[in-house]
C-alpha positions as CSV (number, residue, x, y, z in Angstrom):
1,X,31.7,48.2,-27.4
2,X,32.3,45.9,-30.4
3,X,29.4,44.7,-32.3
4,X,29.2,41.0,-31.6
5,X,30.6,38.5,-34.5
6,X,27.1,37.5,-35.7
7,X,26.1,40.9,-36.1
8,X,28.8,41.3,-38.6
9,X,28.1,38.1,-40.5
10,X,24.3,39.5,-41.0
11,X,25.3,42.8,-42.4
12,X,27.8,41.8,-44.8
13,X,25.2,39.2,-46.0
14,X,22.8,41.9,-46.7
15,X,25.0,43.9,-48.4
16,X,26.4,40.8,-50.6
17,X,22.6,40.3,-51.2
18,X,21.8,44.2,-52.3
19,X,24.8,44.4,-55.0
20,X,24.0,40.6,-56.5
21,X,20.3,42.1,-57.3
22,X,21.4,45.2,-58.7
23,X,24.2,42.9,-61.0
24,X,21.3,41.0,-62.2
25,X,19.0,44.1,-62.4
26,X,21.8,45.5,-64.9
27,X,22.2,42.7,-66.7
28,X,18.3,42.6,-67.4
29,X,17.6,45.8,-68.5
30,X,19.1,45.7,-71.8
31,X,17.7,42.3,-72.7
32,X,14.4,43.5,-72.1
33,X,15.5,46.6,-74.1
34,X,16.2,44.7,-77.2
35,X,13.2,42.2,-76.6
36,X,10.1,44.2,-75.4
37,X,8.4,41.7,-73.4
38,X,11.0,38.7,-73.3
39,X,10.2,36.2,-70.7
40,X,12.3,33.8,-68.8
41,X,12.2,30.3,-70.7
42,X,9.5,28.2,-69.4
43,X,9.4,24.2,-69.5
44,X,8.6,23.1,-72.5
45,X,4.9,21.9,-73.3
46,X,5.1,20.3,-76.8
47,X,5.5,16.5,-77.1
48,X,7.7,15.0,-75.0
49,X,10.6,12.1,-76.6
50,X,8.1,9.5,-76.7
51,X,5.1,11.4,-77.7
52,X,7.2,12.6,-80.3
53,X,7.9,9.3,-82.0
54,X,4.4,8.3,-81.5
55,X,2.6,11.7,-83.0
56,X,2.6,12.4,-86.8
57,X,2.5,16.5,-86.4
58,X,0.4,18.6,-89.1
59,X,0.8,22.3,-88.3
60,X,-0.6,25.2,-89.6
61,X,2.0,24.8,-92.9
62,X,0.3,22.1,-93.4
63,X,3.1,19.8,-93.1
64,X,3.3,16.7,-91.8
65,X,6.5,16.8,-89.0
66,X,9.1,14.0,-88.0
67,X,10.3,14.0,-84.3
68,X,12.6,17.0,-85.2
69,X,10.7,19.2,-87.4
70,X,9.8,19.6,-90.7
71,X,13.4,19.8,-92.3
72,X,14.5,21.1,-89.4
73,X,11.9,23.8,-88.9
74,X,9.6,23.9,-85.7
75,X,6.6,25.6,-86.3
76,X,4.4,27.0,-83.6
77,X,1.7,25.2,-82.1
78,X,-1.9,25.9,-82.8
79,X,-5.5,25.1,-81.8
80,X,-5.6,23.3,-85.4
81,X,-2.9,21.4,-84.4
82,X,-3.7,20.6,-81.0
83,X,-6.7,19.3,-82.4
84,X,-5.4,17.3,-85.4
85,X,-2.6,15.5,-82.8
86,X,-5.4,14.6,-80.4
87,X,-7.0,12.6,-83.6
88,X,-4.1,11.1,-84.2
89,X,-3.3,10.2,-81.2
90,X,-6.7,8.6,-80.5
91,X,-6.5,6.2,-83.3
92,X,-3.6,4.7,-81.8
93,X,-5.0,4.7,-78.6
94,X,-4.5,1.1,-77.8
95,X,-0.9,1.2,-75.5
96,X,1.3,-1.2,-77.3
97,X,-1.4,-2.8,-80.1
98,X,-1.1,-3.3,-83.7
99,X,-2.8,-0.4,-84.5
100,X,-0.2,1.8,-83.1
101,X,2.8,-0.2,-84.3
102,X,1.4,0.3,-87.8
103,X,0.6,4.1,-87.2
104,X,4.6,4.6,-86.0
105,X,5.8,2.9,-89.3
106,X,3.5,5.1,-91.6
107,X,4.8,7.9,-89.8
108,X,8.5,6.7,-90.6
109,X,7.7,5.5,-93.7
110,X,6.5,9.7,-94.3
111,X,9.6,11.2,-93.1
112,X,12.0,8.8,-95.3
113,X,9.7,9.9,-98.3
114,X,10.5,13.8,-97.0
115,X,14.0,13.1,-96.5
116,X,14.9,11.5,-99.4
117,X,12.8,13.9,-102.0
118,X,14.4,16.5,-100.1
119,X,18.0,15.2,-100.9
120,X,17.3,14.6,-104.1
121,X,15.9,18.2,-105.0
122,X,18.7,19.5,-103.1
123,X,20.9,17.7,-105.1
124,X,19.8,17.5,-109.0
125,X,16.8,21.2,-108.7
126,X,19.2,23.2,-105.8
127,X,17.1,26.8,-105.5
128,X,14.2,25.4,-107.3
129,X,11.9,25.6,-104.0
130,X,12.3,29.5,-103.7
131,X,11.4,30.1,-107.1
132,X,8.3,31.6,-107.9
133,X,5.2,29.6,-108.5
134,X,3.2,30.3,-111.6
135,X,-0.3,28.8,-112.4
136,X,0.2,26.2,-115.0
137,X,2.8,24.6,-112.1
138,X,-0.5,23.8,-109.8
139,X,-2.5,23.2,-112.6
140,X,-3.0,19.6,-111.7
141,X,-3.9,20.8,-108.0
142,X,-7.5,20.0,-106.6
143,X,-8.4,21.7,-103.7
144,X,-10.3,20.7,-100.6
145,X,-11.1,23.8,-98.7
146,X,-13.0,22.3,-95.3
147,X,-10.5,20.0,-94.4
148,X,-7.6,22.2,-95.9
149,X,-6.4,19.6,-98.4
150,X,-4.4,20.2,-101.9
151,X,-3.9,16.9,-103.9
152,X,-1.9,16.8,-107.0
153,X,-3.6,14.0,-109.5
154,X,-1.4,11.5,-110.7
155,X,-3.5,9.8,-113.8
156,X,-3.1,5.7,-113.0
157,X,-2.2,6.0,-109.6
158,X,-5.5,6.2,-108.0
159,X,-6.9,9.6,-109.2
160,X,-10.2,8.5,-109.9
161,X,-11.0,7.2,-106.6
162,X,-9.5,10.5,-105.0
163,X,-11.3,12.6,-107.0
164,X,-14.6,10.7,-105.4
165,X,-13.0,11.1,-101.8
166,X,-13.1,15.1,-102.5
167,X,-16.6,15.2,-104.1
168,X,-17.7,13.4,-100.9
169,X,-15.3,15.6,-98.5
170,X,-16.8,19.0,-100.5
171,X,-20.2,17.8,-100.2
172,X,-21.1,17.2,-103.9
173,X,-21.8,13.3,-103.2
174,X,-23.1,11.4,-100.3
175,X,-20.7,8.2,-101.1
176,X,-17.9,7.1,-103.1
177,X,-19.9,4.4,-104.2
178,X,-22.4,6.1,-106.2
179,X,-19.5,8.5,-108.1
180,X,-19.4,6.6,-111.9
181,X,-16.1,7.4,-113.4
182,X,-17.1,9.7,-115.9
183,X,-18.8,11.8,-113.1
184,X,-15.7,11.6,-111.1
185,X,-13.8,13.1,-114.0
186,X,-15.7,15.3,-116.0
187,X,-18.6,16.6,-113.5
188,X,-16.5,16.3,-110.1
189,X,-16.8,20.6,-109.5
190,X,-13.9,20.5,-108.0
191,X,-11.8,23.5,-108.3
192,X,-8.1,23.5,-109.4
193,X,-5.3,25.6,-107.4
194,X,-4.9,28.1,-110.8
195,X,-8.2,29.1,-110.2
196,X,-7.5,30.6,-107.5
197,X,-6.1,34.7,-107.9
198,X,-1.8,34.7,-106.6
199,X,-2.9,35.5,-103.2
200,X,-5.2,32.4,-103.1
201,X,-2.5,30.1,-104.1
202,X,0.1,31.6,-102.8
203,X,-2.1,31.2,-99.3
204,X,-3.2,27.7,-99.8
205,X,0.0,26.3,-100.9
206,X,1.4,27.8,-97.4
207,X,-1.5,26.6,-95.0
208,X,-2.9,23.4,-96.5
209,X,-1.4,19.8,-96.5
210,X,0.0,18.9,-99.9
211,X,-0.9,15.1,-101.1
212,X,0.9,13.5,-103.9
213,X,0.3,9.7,-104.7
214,X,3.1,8.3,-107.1
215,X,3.5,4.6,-108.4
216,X,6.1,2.5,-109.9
217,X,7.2,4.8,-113.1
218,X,6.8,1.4,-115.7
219,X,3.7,0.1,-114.1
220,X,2.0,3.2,-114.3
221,X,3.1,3.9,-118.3
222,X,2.0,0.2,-119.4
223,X,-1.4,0.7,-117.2
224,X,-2.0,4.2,-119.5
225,X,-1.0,2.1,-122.6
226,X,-3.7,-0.5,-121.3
227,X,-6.4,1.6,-120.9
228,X,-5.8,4.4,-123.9
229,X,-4.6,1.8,-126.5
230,X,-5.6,-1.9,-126.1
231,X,-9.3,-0.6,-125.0
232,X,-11.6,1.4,-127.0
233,X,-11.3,5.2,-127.3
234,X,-12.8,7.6,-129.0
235,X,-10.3,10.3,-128.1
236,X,-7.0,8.7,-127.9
237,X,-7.2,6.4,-130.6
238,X,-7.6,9.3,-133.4
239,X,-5.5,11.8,-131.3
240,X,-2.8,9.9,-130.5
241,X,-3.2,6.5,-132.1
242,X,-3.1,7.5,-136.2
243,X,-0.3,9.9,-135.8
244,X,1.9,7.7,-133.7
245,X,0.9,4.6,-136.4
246,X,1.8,6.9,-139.1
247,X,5.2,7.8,-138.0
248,X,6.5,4.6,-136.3
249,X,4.8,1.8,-138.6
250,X,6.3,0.4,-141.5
251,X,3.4,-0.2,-144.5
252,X,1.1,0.7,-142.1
253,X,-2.4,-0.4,-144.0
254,X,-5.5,2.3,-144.5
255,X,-7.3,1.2,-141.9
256,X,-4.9,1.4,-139.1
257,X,-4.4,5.0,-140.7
258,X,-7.8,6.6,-140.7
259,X,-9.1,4.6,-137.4
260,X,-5.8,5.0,-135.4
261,X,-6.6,2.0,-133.5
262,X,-4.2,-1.1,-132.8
263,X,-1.1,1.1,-131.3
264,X,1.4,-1.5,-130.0
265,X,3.6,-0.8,-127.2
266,X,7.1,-0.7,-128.9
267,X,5.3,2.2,-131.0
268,X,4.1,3.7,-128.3
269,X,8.0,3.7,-126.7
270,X,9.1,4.8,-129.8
271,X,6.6,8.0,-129.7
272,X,7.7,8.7,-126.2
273,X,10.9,8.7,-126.5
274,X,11.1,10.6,-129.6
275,X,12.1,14.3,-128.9
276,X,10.2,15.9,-132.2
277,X,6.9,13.3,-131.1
278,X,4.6,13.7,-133.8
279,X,1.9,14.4,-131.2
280,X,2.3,16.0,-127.6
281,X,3.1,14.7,-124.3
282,X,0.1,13.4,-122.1
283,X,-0.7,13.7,-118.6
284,X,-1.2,9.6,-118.1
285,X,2.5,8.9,-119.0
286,X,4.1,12.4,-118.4
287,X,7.0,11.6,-115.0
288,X,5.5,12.8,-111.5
289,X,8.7,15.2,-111.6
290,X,7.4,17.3,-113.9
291,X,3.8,16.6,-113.4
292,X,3.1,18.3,-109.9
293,X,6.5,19.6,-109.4
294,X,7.5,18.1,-106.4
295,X,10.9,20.1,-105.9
296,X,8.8,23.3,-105.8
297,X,6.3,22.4,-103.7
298,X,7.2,20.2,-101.1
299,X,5.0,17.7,-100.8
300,X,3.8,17.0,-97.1
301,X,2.5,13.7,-97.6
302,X,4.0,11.6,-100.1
303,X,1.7,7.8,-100.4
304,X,2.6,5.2,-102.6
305,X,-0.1,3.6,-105.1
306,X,1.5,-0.1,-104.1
307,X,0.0,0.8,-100.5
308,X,-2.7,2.9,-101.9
309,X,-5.3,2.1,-99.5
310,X,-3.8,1.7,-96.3
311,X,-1.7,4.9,-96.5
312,X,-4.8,7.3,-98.3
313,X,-7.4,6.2,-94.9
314,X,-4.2,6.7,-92.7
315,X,-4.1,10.5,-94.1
316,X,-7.3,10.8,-93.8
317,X,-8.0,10.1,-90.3
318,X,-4.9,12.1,-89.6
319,X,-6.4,15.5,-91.2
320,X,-10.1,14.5,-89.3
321,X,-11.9,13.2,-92.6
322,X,-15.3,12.0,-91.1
323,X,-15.1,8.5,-89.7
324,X,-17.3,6.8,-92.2
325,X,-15.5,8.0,-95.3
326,X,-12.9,5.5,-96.1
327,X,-11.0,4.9,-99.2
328,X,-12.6,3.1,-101.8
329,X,-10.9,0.2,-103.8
330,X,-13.1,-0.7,-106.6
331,X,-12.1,-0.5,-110.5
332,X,-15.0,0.7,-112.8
333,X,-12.8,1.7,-115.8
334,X,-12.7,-1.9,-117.5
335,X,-13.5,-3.9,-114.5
336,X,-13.1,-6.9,-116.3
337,X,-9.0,-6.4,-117.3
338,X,-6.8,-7.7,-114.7
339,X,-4.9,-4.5,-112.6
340,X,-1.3,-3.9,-114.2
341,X,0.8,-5.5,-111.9
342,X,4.6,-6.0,-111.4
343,X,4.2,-9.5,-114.1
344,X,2.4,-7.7,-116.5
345,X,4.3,-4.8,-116.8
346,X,7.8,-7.0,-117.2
347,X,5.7,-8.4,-120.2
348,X,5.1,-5.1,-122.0
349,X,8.9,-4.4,-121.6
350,X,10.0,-8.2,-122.4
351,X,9.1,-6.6,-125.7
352,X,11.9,-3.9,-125.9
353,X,15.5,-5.0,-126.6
354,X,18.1,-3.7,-123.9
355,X,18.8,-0.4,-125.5
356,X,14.4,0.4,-125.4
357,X,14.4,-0.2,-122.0
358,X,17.3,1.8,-121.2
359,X,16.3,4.6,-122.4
360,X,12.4,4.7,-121.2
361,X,14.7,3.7,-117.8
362,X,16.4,7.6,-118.3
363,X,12.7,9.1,-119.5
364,X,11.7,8.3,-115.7
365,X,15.1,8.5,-114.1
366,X,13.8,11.1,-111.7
367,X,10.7,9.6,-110.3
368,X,12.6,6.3,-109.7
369,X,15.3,8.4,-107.9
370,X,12.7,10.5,-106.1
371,X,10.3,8.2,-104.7
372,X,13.0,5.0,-104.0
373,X,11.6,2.8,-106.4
374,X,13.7,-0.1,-107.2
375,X,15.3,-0.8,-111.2
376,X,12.6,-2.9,-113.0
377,X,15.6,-4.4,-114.4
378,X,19.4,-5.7,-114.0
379,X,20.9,-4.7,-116.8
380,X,19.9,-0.7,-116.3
381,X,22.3,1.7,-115.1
């Protein structure tokens, strides 16, 4: 008697099915021998296309992420991170409001900043980032352990008023407000990045967000002329004031000499520009580039002193700075003198003839190219 048609069909299925398991059983075992403990991928959990956009991403590099990743990269995700989204996220918790238009364009605005100081490093300081970093190259580096910050100060670009921020994020101060400058500067206890043994930097500079704060190359220069030169000084004046007067001013009388006092901004170009300066290069006119070194440390957040305010209370809410501590704007160093500004620094250079300019143009050639500032003038090249 023949087995009935059906029957047939129902064995032959069941053998079809017994060699298709031990294909895929074969074809298993040696993935799982070269990955010990591989799993089939899973649907994704991290941000989906329009949480993406929305979310300015710090992760434990301390890096702060476009849609795509760091430069490409895609770190994992930690509890740190979940935790510093979810502020983020809250603050632009209004669907569709102001609030969270402006928090998606200073997250743009952040990755252009990467991108292009990215380009340019690749471009002009190729291999620079894998070099080794030495001490003196974070010397400028202040270090916020709790809320795992490293800011590199930038003299006229709104130090001062970072350096209060950190006293009041480390606990040294109860307000911004009651910081004077001098305490800001000179009795802060804050501790540098070189303090710190390799390991320590080496560990910081990995894990913590990196802050830099630049401004437009000749406003900043004619607002350290301002204040070192034109207002009185009892270190720069003497230090830097009688030797530059001595080399750069014809019949220059006694007085301006021995007191050192009375510097005027062509001499102070001439100075600067001079490579055998009759007195060394200073942190409040010394370019960004070589400053805090932005090629070897890639900067995660890159804020502008034109938008100084907005952008510094923006990071801070981002990294979870308490609610209360927002970024101050007052001026205590010679409150009285109006701010440098676009005018008054096209003023100071009126001074130069073509040539001048030109040249203090190619002294800051790099931070203009770095940071997308625009040429101060039309006839530079």
């Amino acid at each position: 008697m023949r087995p009935a048609p059906s029957l047939w069909v129902l064995v032959l299925l069941g053998v079809g099915s017994l060699m298709l398991l031990v294909r895929l059983q074969d074809l298993t075992d040696p993935v799982l021998q070269q990955n010990p403990g591989v799993q089939l991928p899973a649907a994704p959990k991290w941000p989906t296309k329009k949480d993406a956009v929305e979310l300015m991403e710090v992760v434990p590099t301390g890096r702060f992420l476009s849609p795509v990743g760091f430069l490409g990269s895609r770190p994992p995700v930690t509890k740190r991170h979940r935790k510093l989204l979810k502020s983020v996220s809250a603050s632009s918790a209004p669907a569709g409001g102001e609030e969270a238009v402006v928090q998606q364009r200073l997250v743009r605005t952040q990755e252009s900043r990467r991108r292009l100081l990215a380009e340019v490093c690749s471009k002009y300081q190729a291999g620079v980032g894998q070099q080794p970093v030495s001490q003196r190259q974070v010397s400028r580096i202040y270090v916020e352990d709790q809320l795992r910050l490293l800011y590199c100060e930038v003299p006229k670009a709104g130090c001062s008023n970072w350096k209060r921020v950190l006293m009041v994020l480390g606990g040294t101060a109860s307000s911004t407000r009651d910081i004077p400058h001098d305490a800001a500067h000179y009795a802060n206890h804050l501790r540098r990045l070189e303090s710190y043994d390799r390991g320590g930097i080496a560990q910081r500079l990995r894990s913590y967000t990196k802050v830099l704060f630049v401004r437009e190359p000749f406003e900043r220069l004619v607002s350290a002329f301002r204040d070192k030169f034109e207002s009185p000084n009892s270190y720069y004046h003497p230090v830097f004031g009688r030797p530059i007067i001595s080399r750069y001013r014809v019949n220059a009388t006694l007085t301006a000499l021995r007191s050192g006092t009375g510097v005027t901004f062509r001499e102070f170009i001439q100075y600067l520009l001079d490579v055998r300066r009759p007195v060394g290069m200073d942190i409040h006119w010394q370019p960004v580039s070589q400053l805090c070194n932005p090629c070897l440390l890639r900067y995660d957040f890159i804020g502008r002193f034109e938008d100084l305010e907005e952008e510094a209370n923006f990071l801070l809410r981002s990294v979870g700075a308490p609610a209360n501590l927002t970024f101050p704007d007052f001026k205590d160093r010679n409150p009285l003198a109006e701010r440098t500004s676009s005018r008054i620094t096209q003023k100071y250079f009126s001074q130069l003839n073509a040539t001048e300019r030109q040249r203090a143009f190619d002294f800051y050639y790099m931070d203009y190219l770095m940071f997308n500032y625009s040429k101060p003038f039309q006839d530079l090249h």
